[in-house]
C-alpha positions in Angstrom: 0.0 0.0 0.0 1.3 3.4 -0.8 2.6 5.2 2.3 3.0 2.2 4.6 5.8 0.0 4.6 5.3 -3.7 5.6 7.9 -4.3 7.4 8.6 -1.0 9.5 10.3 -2.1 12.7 8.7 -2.3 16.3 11.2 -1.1 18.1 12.7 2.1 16.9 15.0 4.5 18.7 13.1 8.1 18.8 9.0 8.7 19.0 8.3 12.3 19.2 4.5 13.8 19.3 3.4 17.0 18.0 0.2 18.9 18.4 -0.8 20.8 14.6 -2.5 23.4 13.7 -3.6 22.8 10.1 -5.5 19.9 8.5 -4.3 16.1 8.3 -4.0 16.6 4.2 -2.2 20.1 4.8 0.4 18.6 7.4 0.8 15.8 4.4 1.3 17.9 1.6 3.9 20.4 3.4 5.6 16.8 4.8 5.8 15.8 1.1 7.3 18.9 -0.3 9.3 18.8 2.7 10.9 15.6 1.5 10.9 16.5 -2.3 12.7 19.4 -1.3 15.2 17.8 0.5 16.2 15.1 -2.0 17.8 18.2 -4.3 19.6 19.8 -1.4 23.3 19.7 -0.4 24.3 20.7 3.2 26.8 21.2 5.4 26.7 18.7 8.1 27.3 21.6 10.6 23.5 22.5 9.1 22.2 19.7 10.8 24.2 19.3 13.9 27.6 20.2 15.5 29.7 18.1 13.0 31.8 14.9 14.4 33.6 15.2 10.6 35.2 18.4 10.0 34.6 19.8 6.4 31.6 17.3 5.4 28.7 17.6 3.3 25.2 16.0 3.4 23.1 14.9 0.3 19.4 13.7 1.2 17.6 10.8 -0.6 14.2 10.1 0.6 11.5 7.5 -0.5 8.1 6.7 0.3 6.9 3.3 1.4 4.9 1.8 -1.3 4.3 -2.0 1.0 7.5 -3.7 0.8 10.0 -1.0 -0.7 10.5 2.6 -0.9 9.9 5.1 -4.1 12.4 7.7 -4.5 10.9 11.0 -4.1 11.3 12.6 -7.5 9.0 15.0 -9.1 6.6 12.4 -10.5 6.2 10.3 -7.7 5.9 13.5 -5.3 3.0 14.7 -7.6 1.4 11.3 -7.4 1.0 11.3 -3.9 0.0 15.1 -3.5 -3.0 14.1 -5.3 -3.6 11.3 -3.0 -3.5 12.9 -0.3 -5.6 15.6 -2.1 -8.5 13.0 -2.2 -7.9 11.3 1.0 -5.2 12.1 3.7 -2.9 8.9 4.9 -3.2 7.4 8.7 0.5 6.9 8.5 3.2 7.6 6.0 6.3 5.8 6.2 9.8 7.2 4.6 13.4 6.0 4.0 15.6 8.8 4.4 19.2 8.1 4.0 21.9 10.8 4.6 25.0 10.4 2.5 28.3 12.1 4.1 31.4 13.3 1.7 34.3 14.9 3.5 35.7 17.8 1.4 39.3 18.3 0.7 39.8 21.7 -1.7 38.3 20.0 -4.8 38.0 16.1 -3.9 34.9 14.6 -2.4 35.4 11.5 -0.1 32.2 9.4 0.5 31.9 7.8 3.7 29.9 5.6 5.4 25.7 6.8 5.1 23.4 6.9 7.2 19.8 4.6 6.4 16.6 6.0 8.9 12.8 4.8 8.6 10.4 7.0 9.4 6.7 6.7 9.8 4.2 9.6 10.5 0.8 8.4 12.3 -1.8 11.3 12.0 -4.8 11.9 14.0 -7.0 15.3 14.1 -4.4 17.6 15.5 -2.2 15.3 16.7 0.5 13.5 14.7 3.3 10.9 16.0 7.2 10.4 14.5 8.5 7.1 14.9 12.6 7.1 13.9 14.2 4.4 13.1 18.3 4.1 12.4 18.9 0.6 10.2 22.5 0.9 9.5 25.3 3.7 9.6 27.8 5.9 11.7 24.7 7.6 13.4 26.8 11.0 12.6 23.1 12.6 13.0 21.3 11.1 15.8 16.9 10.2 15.8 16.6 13.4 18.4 18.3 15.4 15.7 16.7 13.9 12.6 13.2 14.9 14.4 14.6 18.2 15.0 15.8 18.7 11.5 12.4 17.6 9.6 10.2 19.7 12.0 12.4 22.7 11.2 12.0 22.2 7.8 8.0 21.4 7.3 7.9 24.2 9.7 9.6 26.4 7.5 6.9 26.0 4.7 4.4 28.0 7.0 4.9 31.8 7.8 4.0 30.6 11.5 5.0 27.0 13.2 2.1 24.4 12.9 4.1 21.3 14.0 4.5 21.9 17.5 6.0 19.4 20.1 4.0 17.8 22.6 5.1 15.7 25.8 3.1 12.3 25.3 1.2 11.2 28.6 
């Protein structure tokens, strides 16, 4: 099924809560674009997080679950699923979102070891759960901080913050 992946994990590292603002398909869409966005961006590691590798640069890839793989997040699939989410919002949307490292020496990129996350998004009216997963890598960007990093920047589709944190009860 598009969204969910089978085989998410129970156990995962990071669950964070947050109260919203906006409707379940708004929250979607901007979580989307979010992700779309994200896939044609370069960073600095020091973007995300007080970098363990000196001189080291992020790229994003990021898929949505479609049941027992992922679909990269290109322009078509992105499109696909706006419109989905157009006619009926998700429960839950699960991602792979893998951050590749490359230390930087003058003119010379160095790829190192990447870091593979799963993340799923439950939604309920208003409320809205992020479950983080780390599969495999370095961990050079911890769950805390990869929660932290995608709230920032679905929040910075909005002219005022709509994903907000809540403690969970």
């Amino acid at each position: 099924m598009l969204g969910a992946y089978d085989d998410f994990p129970r156990n995962v590292q990071k669950t964070a809560h947050f109260a919203f603002s906006i409707s379940n398909k708004g929250l979607q869409r901007a979580l989307l674009q979010a992700c779309h966005k994200l896939n044609a961006e370069t960073l600095d590691l020091k973007d995300l997080v007080t970098p363990s590798i000196p001189q080291c640069n992020v790229i994003f890839e990021l898929g949505i679950a479609d049941g027992d793989g992922f679909n990269f997040l290109d322009n078509e699939e992105t499109n696909k699923l706006l419109k989905l989410v157009d006619k009926q919002p998700l429960q839950m949307m699960d991602f792979l979102y893998v951050i590749r490292y490359y230390k930087t020496d003058r003119e010379k990129k160095t790829p190192l070891r990447f870091d593979h996350y799963m993340l799923r998004f439950v939604f309920d009216k208003g409320l809205a759960e992020m479950r983080v997963f780390h599969e495999k890598g370095p961990m050079h960007v911890s769950p805390d901080e990869v929660v932290d990093f995608i709230t920032h920047k679905t929040n910075a589709l909005f002219s005022k913050k709509v994903l907000k944190p809540v403690d969970a009860a």
